[in-house]
C-alpha positions in Angstrom: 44.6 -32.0 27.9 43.8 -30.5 25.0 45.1 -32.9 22.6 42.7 -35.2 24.1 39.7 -33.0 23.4 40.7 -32.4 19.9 41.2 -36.0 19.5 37.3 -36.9 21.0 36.1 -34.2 18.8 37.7 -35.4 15.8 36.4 -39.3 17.1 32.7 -38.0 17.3 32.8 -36.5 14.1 33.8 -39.3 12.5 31.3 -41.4 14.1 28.9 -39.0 13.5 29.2 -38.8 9.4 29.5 -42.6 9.7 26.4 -42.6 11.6 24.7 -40.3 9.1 25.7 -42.4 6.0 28.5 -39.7 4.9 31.2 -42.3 5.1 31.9 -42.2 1.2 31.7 -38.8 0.6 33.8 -37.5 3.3 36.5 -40.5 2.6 36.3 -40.9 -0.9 38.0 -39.5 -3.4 35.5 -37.5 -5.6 35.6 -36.3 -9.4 33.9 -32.7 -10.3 32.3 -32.3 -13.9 29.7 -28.9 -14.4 27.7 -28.1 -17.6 26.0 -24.5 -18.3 22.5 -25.2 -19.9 21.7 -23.4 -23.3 18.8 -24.3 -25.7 18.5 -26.7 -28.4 16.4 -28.3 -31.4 15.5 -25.2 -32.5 14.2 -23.4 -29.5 13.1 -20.1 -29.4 13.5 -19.5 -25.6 16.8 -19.0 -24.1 17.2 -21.6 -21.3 19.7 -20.6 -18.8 20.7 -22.8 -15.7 23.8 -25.2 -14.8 24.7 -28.5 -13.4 27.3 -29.2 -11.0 28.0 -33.2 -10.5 30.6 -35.0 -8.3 31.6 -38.6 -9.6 32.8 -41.3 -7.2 34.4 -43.9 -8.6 34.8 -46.4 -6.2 31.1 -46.3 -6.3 30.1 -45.5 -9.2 28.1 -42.7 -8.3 27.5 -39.3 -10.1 25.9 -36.8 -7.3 24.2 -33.7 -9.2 22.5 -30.4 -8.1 21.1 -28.2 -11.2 19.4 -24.9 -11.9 17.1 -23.9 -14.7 15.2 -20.9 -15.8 13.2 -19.5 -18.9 12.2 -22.9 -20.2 8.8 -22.5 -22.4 7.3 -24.7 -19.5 7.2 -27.0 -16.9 10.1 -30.1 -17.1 8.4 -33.0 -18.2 11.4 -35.4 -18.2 14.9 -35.4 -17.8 18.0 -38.0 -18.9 21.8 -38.1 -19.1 22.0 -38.6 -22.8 25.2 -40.0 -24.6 27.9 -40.6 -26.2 27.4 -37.0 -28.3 30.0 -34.2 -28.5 28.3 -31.0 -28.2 26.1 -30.4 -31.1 25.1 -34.1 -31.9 22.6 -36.0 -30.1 22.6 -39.4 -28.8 19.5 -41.9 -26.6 18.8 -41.5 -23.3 21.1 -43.3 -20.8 20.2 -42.6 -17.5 16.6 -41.3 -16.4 16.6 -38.5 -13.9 13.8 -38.8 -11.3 11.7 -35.8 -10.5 9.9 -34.0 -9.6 11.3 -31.6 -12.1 11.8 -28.4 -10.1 14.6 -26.1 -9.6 16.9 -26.3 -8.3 17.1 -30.4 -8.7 19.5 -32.5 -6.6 19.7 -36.1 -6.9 22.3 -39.2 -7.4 22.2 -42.0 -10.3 24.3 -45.2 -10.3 26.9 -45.4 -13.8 28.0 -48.2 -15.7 31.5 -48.5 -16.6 30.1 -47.2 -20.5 28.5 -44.2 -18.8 31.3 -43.2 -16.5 33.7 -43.6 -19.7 31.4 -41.2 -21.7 31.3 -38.9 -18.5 35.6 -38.8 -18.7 35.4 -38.6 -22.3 32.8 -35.2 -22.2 30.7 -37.1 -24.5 27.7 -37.1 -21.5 24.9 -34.6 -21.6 21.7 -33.6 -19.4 18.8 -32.8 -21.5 16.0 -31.3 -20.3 12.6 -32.0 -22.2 9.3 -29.9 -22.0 5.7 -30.2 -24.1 6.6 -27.6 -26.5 10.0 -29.6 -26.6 9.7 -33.4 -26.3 13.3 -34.1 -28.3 14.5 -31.5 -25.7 14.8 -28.3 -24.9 18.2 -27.3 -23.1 21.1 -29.6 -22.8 24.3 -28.8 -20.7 27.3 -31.2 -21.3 29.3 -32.3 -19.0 32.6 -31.5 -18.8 35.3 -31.2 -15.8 
């Protein structure tokens, strides 16, 4: 009897995350790259934060949650930028939708040039604010 209740509980849950839409990520094989946000362009704050992504390949899909703090204002815009190694800066890529609060969470679809520059470390979050247009703080992506 009581492999039979383990194996309805185990059933349910199943049926529940498929329900829910958590098929992929709870069957899916997932990829995890993090970044630690410093500031750049000249900047006299000292932005602090981090970003924490998992990448699934099979759909192409980069889920991130990120913190900030001491920013000389209020996030105006934010982008995947790429391909730069730390230090150099490269265009926009991928626009992150706001609002721009912390702590952020969101997904964005990658193109088989983005998800190459995400293995390669060579894909950045930059963080732009009035005082900093050209950005701000940046965190690079690394696993």
């Amino acid at each position: 009897m009581p492999f039979q209740r383990r194996s309805l509980f185990l059933a349910a849950l199943l049926e529940g995350c498929l329900l829910a839409g958590h098929a992929p990520a709870f069957a899916e094989r997932s990829e995890r790259f993090s970044g630690t946000f410093y500031g750049e362009h000249g900047t006299a704050t000292k932005p602090t934060g981090t970003i924490d992504a998992l990448f699934y390949p099979a759909a192409h899909v980069l889920r991130y949650s990120m913190t900030w703090n001491k920013l000389s204002g209020p996030v105006t815009v934010a982008h995947f930028h790429g391909p730069a190694r730390k230090g150099h800066d490269a265009p926009p890529v991928v626009l992150i939708t706001g609002p721009y609060q912390s702590p952020l969470t969101g997904s964005v679809s990658l193109d088989q040039d983005q998800e190459d520059m995400l293995h390669n470390g060579t894909l950045y979050v930059n963080l732009h604010t009035s005082a900093h247009p050209n950005g701000e703080a940046r965190a690079q992506l690394a696993p």
